[in-house]
C-alpha positions as CSV (number, residue, x, y, z in Angstrom):
1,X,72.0,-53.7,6.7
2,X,69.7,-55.9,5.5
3,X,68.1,-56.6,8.9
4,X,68.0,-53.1,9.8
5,X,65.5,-52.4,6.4
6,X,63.6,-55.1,7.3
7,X,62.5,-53.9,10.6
8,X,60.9,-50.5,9.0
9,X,57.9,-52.3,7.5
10,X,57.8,-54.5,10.6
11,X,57.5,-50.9,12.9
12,X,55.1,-49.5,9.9
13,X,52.6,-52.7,10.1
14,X,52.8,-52.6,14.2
15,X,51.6,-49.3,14.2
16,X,48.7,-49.3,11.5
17,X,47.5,-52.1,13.5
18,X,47.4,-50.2,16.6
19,X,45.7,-47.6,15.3
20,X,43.2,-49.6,13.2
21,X,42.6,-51.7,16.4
22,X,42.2,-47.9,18.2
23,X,40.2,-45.8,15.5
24,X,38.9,-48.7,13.2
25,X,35.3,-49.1,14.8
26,X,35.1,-45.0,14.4
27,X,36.6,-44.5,11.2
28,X,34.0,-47.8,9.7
29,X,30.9,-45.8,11.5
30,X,32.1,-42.3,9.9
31,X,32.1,-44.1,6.6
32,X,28.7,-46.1,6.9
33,X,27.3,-42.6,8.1
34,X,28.6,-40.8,4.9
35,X,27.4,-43.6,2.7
36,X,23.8,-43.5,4.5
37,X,24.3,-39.7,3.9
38,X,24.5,-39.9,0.2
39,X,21.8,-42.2,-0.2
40,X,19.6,-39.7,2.2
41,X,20.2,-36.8,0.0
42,X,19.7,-38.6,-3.2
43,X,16.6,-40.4,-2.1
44,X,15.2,-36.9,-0.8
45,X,16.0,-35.1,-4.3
46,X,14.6,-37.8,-6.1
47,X,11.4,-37.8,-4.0
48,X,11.3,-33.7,-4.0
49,X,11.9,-33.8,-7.7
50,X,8.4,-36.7,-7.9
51,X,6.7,-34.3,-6.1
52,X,7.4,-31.0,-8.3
53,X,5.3,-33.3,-11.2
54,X,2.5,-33.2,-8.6
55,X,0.0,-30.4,-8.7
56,X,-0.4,-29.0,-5.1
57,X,-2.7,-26.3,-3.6
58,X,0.1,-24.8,-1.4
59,X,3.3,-26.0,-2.3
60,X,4.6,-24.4,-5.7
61,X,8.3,-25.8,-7.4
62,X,10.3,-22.7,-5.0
63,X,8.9,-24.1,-1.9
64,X,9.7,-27.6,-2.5
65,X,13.5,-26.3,-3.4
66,X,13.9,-23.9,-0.4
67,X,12.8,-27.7,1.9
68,X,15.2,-29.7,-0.3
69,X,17.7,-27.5,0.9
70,X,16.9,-27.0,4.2
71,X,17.0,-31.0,4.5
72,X,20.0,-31.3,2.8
73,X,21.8,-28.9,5.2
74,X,20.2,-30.7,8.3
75,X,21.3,-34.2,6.6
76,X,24.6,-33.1,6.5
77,X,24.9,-31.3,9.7
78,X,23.4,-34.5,11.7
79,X,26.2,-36.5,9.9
80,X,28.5,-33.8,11.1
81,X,27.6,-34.2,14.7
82,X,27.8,-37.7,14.9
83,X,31.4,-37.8,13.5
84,X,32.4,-35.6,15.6
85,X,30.4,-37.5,18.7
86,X,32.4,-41.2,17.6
87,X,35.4,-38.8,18.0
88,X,35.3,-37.4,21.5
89,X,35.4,-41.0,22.5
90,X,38.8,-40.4,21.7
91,X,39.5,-37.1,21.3
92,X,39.4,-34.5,24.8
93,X,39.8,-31.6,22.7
94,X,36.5,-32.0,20.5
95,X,34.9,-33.5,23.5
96,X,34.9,-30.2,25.4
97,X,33.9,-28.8,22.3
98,X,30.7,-30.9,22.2
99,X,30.0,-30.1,25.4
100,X,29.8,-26.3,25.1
101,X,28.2,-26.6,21.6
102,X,25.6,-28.4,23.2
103,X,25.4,-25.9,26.0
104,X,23.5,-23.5,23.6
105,X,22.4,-26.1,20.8
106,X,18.5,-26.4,22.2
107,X,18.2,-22.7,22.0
108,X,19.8,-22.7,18.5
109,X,17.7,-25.4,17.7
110,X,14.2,-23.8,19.1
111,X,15.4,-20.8,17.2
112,X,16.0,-22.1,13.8
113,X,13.4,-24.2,13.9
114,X,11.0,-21.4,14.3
115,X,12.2,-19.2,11.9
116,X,12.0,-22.1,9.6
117,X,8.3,-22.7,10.1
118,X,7.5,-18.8,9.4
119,X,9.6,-18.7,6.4
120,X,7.4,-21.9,5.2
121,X,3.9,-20.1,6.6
122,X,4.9,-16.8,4.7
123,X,5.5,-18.9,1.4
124,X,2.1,-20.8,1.5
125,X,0.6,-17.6,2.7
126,X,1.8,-16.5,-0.6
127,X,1.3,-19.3,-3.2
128,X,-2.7,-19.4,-1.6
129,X,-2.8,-15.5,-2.3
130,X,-1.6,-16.1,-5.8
131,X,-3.9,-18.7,-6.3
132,X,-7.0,-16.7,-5.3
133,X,-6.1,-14.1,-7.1
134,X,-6.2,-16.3,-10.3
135,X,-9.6,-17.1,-8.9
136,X,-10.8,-13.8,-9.4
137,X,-9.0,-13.4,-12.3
138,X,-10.7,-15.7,-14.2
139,X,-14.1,-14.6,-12.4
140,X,-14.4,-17.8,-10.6
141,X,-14.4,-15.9,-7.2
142,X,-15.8,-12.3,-6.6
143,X,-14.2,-10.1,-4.1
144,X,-14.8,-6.9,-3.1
145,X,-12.7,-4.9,-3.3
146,X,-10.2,-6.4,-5.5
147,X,-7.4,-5.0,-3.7
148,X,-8.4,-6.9,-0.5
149,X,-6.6,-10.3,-1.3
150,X,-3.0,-8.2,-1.8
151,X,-4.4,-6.3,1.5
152,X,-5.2,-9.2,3.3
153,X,-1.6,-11.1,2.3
154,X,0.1,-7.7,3.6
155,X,-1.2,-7.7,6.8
156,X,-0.9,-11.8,7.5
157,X,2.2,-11.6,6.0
158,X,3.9,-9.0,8.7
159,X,1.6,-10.8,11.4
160,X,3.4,-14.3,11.0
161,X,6.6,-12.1,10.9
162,X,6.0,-10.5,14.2
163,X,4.7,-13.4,16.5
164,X,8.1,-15.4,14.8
165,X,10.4,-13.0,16.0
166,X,8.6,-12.6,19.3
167,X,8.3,-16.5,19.7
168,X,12.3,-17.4,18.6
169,X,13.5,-14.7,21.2
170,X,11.4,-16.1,24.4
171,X,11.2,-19.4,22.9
172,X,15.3,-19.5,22.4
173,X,15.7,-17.4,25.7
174,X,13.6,-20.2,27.4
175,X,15.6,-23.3,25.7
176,X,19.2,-21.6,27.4
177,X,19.9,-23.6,30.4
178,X,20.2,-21.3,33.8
179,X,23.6,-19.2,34.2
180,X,25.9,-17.9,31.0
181,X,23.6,-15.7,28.4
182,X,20.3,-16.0,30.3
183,X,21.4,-14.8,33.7
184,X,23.0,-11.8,31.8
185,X,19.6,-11.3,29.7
186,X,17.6,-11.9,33.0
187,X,19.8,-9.6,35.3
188,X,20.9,-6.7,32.6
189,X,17.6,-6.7,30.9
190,X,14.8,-8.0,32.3
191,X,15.4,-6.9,36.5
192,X,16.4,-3.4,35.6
193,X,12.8,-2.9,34.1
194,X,10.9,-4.3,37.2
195,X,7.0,-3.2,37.3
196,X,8.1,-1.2,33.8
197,X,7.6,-4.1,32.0
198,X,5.0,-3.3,30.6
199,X,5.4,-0.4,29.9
200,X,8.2,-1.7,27.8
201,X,6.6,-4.3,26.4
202,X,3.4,-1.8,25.1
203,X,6.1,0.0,23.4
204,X,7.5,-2.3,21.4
205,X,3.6,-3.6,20.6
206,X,3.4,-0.1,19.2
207,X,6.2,0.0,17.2
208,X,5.4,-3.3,15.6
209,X,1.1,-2.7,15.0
210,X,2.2,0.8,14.0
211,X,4.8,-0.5,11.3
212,X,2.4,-2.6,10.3
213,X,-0.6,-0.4,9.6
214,X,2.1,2.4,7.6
215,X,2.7,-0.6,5.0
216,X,-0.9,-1.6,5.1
217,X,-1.8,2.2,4.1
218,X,1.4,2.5,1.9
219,X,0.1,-0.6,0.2
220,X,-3.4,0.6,0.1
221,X,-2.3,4.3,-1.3
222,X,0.1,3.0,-3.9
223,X,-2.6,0.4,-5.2
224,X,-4.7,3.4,-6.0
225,X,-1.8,5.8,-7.5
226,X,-1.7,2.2,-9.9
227,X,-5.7,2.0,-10.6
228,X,-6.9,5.5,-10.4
229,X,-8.1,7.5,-13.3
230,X,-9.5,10.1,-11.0
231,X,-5.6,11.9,-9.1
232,X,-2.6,12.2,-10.8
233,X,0.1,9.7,-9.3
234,X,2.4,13.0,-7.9
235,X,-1.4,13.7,-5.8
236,X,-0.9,10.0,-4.3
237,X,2.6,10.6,-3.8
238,X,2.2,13.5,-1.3
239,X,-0.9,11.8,0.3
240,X,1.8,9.3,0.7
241,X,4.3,11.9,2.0
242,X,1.6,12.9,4.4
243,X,0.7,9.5,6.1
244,X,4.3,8.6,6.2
245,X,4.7,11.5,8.4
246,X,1.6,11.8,10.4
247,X,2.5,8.0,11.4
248,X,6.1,8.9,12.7
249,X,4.8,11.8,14.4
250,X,1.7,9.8,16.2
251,X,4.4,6.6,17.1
252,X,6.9,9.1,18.3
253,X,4.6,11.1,20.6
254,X,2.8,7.8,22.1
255,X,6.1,6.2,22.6
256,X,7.8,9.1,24.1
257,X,5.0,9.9,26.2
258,X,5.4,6.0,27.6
259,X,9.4,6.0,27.6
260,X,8.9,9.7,29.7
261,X,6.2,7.8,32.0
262,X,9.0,5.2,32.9
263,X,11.3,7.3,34.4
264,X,9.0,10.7,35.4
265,X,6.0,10.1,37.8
266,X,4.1,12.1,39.3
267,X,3.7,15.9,39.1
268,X,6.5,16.2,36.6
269,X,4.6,13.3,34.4
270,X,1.7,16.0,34.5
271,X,4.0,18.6,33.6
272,X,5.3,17.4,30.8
273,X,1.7,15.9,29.3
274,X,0.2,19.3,29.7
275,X,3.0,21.0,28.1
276,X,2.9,18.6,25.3
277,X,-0.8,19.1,23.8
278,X,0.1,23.0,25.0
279,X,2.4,22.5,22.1
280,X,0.8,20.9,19.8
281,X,-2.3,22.9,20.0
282,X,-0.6,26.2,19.2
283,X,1.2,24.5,15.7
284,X,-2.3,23.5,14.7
285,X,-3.3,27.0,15.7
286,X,-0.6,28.5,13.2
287,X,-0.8,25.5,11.0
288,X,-5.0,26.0,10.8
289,X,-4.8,27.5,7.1
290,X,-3.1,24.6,5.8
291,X,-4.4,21.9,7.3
292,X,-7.7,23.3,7.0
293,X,-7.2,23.4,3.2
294,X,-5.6,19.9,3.3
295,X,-8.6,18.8,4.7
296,X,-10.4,20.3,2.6
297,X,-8.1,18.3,-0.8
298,X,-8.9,15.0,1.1
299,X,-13.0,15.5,1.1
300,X,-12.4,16.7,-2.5
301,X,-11.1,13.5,-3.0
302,X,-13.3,11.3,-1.6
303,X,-16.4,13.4,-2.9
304,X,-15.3,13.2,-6.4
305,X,-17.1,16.4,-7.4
306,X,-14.8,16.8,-10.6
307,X,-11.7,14.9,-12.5
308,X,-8.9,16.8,-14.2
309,X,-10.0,18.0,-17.7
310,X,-13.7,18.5,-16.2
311,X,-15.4,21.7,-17.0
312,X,-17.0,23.4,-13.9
313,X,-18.7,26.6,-12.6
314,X,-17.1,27.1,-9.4
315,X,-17.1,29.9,-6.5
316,X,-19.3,33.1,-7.7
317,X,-19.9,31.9,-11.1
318,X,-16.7,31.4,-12.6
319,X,-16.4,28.6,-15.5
320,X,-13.4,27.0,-15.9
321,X,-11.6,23.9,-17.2
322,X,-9.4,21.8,-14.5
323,X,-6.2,21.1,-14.9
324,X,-4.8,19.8,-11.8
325,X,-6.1,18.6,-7.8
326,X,-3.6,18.5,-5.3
327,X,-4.0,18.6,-1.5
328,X,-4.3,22.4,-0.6
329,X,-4.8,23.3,-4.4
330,X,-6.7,22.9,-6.9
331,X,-5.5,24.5,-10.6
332,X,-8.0,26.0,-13.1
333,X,-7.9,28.1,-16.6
334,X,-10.7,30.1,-17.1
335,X,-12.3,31.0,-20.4
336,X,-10.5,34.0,-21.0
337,X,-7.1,32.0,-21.0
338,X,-6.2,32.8,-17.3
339,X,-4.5,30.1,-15.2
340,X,-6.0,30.2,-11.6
341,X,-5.1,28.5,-8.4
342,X,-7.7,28.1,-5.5
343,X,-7.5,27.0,-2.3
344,X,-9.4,24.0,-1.8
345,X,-11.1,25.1,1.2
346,X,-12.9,28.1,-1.0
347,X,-13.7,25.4,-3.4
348,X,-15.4,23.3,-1.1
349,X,-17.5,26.4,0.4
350,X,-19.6,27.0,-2.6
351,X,-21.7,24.8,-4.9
352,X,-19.7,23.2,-7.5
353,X,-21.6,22.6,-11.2
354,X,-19.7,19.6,-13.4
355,X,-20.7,20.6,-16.7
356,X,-18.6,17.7,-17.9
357,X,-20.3,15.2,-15.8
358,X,-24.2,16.7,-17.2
359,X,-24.2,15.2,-20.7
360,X,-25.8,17.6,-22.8
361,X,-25.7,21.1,-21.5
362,X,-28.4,23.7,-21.7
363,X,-27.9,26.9,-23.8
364,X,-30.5,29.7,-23.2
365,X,-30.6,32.8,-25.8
366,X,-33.6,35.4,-25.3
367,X,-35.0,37.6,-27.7
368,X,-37.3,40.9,-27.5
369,X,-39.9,41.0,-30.4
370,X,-42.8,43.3,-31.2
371,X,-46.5,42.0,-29.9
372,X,-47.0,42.8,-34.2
373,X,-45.2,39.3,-35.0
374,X,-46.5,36.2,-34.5
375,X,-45.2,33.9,-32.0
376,X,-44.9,30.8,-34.5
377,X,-42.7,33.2,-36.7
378,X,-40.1,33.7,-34.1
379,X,-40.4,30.5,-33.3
380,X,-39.5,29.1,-36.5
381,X,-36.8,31.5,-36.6
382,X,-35.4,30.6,-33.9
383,X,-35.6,26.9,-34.3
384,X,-33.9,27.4,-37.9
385,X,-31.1,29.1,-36.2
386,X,-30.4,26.4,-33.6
387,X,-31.0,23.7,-36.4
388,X,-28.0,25.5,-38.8
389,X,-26.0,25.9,-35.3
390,X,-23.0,23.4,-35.5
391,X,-22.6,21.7,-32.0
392,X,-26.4,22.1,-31.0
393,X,-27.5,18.4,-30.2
394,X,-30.4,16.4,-31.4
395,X,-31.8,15.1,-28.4
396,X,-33.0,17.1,-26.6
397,X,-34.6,18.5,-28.7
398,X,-34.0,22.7,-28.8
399,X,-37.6,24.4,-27.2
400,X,-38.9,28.1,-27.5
401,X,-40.6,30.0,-24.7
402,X,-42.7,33.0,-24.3
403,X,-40.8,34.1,-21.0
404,X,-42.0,37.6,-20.3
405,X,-43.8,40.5,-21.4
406,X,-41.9,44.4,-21.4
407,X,-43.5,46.8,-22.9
408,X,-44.7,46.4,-26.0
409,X,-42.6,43.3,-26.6
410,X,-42.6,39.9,-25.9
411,X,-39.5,38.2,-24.3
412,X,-39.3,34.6,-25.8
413,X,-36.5,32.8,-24.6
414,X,-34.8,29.5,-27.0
415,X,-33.4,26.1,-24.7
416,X,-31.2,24.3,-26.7
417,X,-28.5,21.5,-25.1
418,X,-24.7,21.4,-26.5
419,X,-22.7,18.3,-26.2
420,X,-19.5,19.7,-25.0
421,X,-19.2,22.0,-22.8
422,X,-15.7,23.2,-24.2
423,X,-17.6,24.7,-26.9
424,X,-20.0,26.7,-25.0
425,X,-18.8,30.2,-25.9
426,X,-18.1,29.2,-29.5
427,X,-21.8,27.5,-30.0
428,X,-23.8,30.4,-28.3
429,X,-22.0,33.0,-30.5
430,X,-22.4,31.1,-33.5
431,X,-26.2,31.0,-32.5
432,X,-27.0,34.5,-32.2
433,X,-25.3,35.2,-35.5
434,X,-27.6,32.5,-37.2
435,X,-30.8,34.3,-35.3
436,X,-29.6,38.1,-36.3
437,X,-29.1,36.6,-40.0
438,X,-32.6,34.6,-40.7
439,X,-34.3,37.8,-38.9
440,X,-32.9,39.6,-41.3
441,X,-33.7,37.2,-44.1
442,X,-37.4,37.5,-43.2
443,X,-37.8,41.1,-42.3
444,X,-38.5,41.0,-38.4
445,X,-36.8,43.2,-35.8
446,X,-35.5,41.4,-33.5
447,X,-33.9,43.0,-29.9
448,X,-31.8,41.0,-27.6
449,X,-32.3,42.2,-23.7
450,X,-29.7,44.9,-22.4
């Protein structure tokens, strides 16, 4: 009984000794590669964390965190592979596992390794932006204008996107060894297109510059709904509205017109060209009031003529305060209360007077007195009056004129400048009370012209 328990431990030593003399060597390596492992990774961390004391032109604290992960994952993965590598020697299984994982590895590799680098170009692009813009902040750099930095980082940014993509898909497509996925791509893709090419490839060159310029304009348009004084932001947002459409229309026409050229030719090609601007010259046709008047809201725009609030004389003399711009309208309230809207196209026919804008604004009352009275009595009357007149300005200073002659009479005429407009109807009325009341007060007849 005895004997038979002694011979367990005797089986149990034989075979840890087999195995150790089998799988020893590997199972030493896996543990020397772990150890150098850990020592990697917390040599790497301490050296990432030295350099985050460091003040560096392109590399800011996320930067350095994003590479001390990406090492750390590559670290590890390496460790990975050459585990598993030490155990094919004695495993079949993992072996054949190895050997398809490194069918595809150099395209995985190629592709990864791309995407890495754009991911880092896009985040120095980013930190360099910030810090010029901190340039000009502080007035250390003058640009001009100041929008063209964000602009500028837009347009780079989607760049270094693009050429990534396009270089990861040929780049990985060229790393595939011959049969398998790039056979399929080559025969199911790239054969069928033949001399289309291209063709195909302009396509997708105008997707990708045309998706690029709508968020370099949607950039641009929602940088001035944030810094302009002049539109109100629901203005921008249909301008936006606008360009957003006009883009998809313009992509979708050019690229349908190339996708139709791919698989019509010849007379039907013609055909369908013709029948397209046939088309879309009979909706601008019935579209010609509105777009004309659209138009019309974008020079408006870009002229400047008037803000909201502004008081202006407009179309056949009609004074008005504004109250809103938009892109076929333009809102007014005249002087007598009366809320008006006007297409922008009328607007833009006639000459447009900013009374707002002017400064001071000229105030012209004319009188009718008898050749009997002197001229330097009206004059002083009239001077009185304007000087008693509240909202008559100092400078300039208010003038009297011998205008005409009718009759009997002399026509003199008093200039004198108010300093907002708004008050206009309330000044001048208050004016020719003050000139009926000292004409009275000094005994001379005054008539104002029918």
């Amino acid at each position: 009984m005895l004997g038979g328990m002694g011979l367990i431990p005797l089986d149990l030593g034989s075979d840890i000794s087999a195995f150790l003399a089998e799988f020893g060597l590997i199972i030493l390596l896996i543990i020397a590669m772990f150890v150098v492992m850990l020592y990697g990774l917390a040599y790497f961390s301490r050296y990432i964390e030295y350099q985050k004391l460091k003040e560096h032109k392109y590399l800011d604290e996320k930067i350095l965190k994003m590479i001390d992960k990406v090492v750390h994952w590559v670290i590890i993965f390496l460790v990975v592979m050459l585990t598993l590598l030490a155990i094919q020697f004695k495993s079949p299984a993992v072996k054949e596992a190895l050997i398809e994982f490194f069918y595809y590895f150099p395209a995985i590799f190629v592709v990864m390794v791309i995407l890495f680098v754009v991911f880092v170009l896009v985040k120095i692009l980013s930190r360099l932006m910030s810090s010029l813009r901190r340039q000009v902040t502080k007035g250390e750099l003058l640009v001009e204008p100041p929008r063209f930095l964000s602009l500028t980082e837009l347009l780079l940014k989607y760049t270094i996107y693009t050429m990534g993509i396009i270089f990861a898909v040929f780049g990985g497509l060229a790393a595939l060894p011959s049969g398998g996925i790039k056979d399929w791509v080559v025969v199911n893709i790239f054969n069928p297109l033949g001399e289309k090419w291209p063709s195909f490839a302009f396509v997708v060159f105008t997707l990708v510059i045309a998706y690029i310029l709508f968020l370099f304009v949607d950039s641009v348009l929602e940088d001035i709904k944030k810094r302009s004084k002049k539109f109100s932001p629901r203005v921008i947002d249909v301008f936006r509205s606008i360009s957003r459409y006009l883009f998809i229309i313009v992509t979708s026409a050019v690229v349908g017109l190339i996708l139709i050229g791919m698989v019509v030719t010849g007379t039907g090609l013609y055909v369908i060209a013709i029948g397209f601007v046939v088309t879309m010259s009979a909706i601008l046709v019935v579209l010609a009031g509105p777009v004309r008047n659209i138009l019309s809201g974008i020079v408006l725009m870009m002229a400047d003529p008037f803000d909201e609030g502004d008081r202006v004389k407009i179309l056949d003399n009609l004074v008005c305060d504004v109250l809103e711009m938009n892109l076929t309208l333009t809102t007014v309230k005249s002087l007598k209360g009366e809320m008006i809207s006007i297409p922008n196209s009328e607007i833009m026919s006639k000459s447009i007077v900013n009374f707002t804008r002017s400064g001071t604004y000229a105030v012209t009352v004319e009188v009718k007195v008898s050749y009997e009275v002197a001229h330097e009595e009206v004059e002083e009357i009239l001077l009185a009056a304007a000087e008693k007149t509240d909202g008559i300005a100092d400078e300039p200073k208010p003038q009297v004129f011998g205008k005409d002659v009718d009759g009997n009479v002399i026509v003199h005429q008093l200039l004198a400048y108010i300093e907002h407009p708004g008050d206009m109807k309330r000044v001048k009325s208050e004016l020719i009370y003050n000139i009926q009341e000292m004409s009275h007060e000094k005994g001379i007849k005054i008539l104002f012209p029918e």
